[in-house]
C-alpha positions as CSV (number, residue, x, y, z in Angstrom):
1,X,53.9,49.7,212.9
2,X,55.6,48.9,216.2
3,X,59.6,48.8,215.2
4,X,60.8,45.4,216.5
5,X,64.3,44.2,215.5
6,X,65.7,40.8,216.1
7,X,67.7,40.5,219.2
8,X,65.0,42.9,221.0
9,X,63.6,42.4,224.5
10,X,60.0,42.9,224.5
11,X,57.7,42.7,227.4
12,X,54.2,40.7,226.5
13,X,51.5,42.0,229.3
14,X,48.3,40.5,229.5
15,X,50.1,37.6,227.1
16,X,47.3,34.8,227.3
17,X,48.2,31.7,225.7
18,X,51.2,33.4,223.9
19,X,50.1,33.3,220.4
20,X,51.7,37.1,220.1
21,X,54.7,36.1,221.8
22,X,55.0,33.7,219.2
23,X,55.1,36.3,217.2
24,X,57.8,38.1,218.2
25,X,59.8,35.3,219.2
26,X,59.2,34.5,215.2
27,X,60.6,37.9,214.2
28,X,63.9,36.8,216.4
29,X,63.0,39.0,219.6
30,X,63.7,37.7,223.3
31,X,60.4,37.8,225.4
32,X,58.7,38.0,228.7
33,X,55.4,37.0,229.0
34,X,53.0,38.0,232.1
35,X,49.3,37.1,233.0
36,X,47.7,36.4,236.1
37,X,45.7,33.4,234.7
38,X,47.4,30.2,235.7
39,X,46.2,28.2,232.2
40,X,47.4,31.0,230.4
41,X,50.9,31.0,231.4
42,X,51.3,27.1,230.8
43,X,49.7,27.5,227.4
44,X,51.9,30.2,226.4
45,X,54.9,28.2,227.5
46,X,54.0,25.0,225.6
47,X,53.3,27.4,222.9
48,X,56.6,28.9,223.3
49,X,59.3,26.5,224.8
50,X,61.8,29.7,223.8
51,X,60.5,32.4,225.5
52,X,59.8,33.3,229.5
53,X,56.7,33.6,231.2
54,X,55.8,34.4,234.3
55,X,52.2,34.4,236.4
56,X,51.9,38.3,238.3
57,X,49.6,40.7,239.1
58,X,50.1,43.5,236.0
59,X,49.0,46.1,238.9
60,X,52.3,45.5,240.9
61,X,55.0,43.6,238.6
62,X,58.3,42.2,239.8
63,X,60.7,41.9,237.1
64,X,64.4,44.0,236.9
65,X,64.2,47.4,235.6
66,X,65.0,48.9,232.6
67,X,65.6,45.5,230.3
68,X,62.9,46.0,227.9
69,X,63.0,47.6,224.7
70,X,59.6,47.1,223.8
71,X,56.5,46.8,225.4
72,X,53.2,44.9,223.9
73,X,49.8,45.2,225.6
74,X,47.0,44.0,223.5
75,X,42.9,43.9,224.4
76,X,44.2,44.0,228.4
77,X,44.5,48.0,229.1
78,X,40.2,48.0,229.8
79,X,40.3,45.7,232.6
80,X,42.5,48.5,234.5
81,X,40.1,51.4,234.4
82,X,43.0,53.6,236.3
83,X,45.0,52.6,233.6
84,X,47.0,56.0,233.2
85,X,47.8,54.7,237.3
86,X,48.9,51.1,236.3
87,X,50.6,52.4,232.5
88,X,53.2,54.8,234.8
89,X,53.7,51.5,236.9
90,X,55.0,49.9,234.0
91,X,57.8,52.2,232.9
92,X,61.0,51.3,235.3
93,X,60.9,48.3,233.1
94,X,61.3,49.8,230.1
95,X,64.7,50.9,229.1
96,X,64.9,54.9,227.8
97,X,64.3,54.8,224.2
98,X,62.1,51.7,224.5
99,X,58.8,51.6,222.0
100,X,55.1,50.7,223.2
101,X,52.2,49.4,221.4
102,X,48.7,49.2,223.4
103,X,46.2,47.5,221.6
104,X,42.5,47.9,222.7
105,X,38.7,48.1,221.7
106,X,36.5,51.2,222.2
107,X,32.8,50.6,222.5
108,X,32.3,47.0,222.3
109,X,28.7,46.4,222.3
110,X,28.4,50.1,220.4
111,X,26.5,48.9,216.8
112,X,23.6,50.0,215.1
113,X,20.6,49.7,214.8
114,X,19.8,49.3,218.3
115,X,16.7,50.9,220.3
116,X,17.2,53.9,222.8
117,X,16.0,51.4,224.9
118,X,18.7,49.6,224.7
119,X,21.5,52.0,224.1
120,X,20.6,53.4,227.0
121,X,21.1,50.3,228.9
122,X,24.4,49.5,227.7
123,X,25.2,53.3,228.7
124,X,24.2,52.5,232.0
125,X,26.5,49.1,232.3
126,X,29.7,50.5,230.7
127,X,28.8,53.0,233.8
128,X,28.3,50.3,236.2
129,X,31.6,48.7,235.1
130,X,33.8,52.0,235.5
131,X,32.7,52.6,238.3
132,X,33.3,49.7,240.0
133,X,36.2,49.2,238.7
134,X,35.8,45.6,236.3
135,X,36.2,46.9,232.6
136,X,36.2,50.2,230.5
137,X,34.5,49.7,227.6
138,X,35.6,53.6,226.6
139,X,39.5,52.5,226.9
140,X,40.6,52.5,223.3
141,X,40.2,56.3,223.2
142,X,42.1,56.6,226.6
143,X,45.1,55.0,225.3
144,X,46.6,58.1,223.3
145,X,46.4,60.6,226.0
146,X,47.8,58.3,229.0
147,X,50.9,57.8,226.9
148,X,51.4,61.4,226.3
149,X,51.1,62.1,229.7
150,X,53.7,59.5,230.2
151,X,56.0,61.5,227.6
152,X,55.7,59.4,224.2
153,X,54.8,60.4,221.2
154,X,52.0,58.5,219.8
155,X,50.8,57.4,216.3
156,X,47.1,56.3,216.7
157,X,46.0,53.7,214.2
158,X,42.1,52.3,213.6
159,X,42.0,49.0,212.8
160,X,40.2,46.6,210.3
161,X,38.5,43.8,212.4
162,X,35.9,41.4,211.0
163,X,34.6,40.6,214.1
164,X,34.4,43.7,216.2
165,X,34.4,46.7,214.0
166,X,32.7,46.0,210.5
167,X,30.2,47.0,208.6
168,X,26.7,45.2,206.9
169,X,25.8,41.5,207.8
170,X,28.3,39.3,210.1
171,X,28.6,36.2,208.6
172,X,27.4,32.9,210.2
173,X,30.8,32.5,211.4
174,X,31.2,35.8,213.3
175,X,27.3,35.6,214.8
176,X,28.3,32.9,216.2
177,X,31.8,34.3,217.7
178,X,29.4,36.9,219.2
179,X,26.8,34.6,220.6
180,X,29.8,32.9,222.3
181,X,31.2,36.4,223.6
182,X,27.6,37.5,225.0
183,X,27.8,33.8,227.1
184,X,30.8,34.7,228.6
185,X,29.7,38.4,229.5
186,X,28.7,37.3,233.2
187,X,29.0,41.2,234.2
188,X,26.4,42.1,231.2
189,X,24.2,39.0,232.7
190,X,23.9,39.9,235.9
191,X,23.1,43.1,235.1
192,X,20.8,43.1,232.5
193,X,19.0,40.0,234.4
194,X,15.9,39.4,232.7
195,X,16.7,41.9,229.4
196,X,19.5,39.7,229.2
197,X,18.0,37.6,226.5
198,X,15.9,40.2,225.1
199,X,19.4,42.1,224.6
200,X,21.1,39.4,223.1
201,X,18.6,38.5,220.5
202,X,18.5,42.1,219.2
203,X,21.9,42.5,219.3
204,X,21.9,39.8,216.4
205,X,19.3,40.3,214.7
206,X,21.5,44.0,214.7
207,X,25.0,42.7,213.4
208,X,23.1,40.5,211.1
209,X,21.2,43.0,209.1
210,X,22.3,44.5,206.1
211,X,22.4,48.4,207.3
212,X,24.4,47.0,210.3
213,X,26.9,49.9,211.3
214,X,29.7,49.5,214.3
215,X,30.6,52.4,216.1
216,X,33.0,49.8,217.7
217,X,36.5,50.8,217.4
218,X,40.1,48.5,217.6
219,X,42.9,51.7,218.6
220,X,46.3,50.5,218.4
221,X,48.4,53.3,219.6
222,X,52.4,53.1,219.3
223,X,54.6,55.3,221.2
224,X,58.0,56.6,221.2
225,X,59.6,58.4,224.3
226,X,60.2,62.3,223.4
């Protein structure tokens, strides 16, 4: 959907290891990759000896204004929970007709059926985490209306995802991706303490039964400047 040509410059934020800067550097686009994880960065650029990457903070990025025709944020707008704030900060990089695509998920731990014990917990942490400013777990839906704030005219798209957003049984495969995920959650950890493990063994035994239903969402909004 996002309308890259060959010869672009697009701007990768939050690139990880740069396996969708590889991408675009594929499609013959020139690109600048930015994360503030140290192992990220050197992964990307042995992953992509062609293109540039640089270690910043995404709240206060130092690069040379308006050189970008495109801009590429994927699964990175959540951990900015002003992101409307830290979007606008963005745009004196881009140049005037430049595109953006913002990729991100929208109720992550949101699947059914869970207890109203338990939905009511999670409430209660994607709370926590907004308020104290670590994640928004309700940032897909954002995405849409901080762009047209910011003058662009969107095209929102929900998309297929075996992992986070499907329907009926996970596979072995993708309970254990999840399994992984929930070990990494140290925010969901610490605050769920001892319903951690309570919480984790329903929330398989919920993605592995057969009237499993995700109201999980992937929103992949591209915009356009007006």
């Amino acid at each position: 959907m996002c309308p890259i040509s060959k010869g672009q410059r697009i701007l990768d934020l939050g690139c990880g290891p740069g396996d969708l800067s590889a991408e675009f550097l594929g499609r013959g686009a020139l690109v600048t990759g930015v994360d503030s994880n140290p192992d990220f960065i050197e992964a990307a650029r042995e992953r992509c000896p062609h293109g540039s990457f640089e270690r910043q903070d995404l709240k206060s990025l130092s690069l040379t204004p308006e050189s970008y025709d495109g801009l590429w944020c994927s699964f990175t707008a959540a951990y900015f929970t002003d992101f409307g704030k830290t979007f606008s900060s963005w745009l004196p990089f881009l140049k005037r007709n430049a595109w953006v695509c913002i990729t991100d998920i929208d109720d992550l731990l949101g699947h059914d059926p869970m207890s109203e014990r338990t939905r009511k917990l999670l409430q209660d942490f994607y709370e926590e985490a907004l308020q104290v400013g670590r994640y928004d777990f309700k940032a897909g839906r954002k995405i849409q209306r901080v762009l047209e704030e910011c003058g662009f005219r969107v095209s929102s798209t929900d998309l297929e995802d075996q992992e986070l957003s499907f329907q009926g049984a996970a596979s072995e495969e993708i309970r254990q991706a999840w399994g992984d995920r929930l070990k990494r959650m140290g925010g969901l950890k610490a605050y769920l303490k001892e319903n951690f493990a309570p919480f984790r063994d329903e929330f398989i035994q919920c993605i592995s039964s057969p009237n499993h239903r995700s109201r999980c969402r992937v929103i992949s909004c591209v915009g356009a400047r007006t």
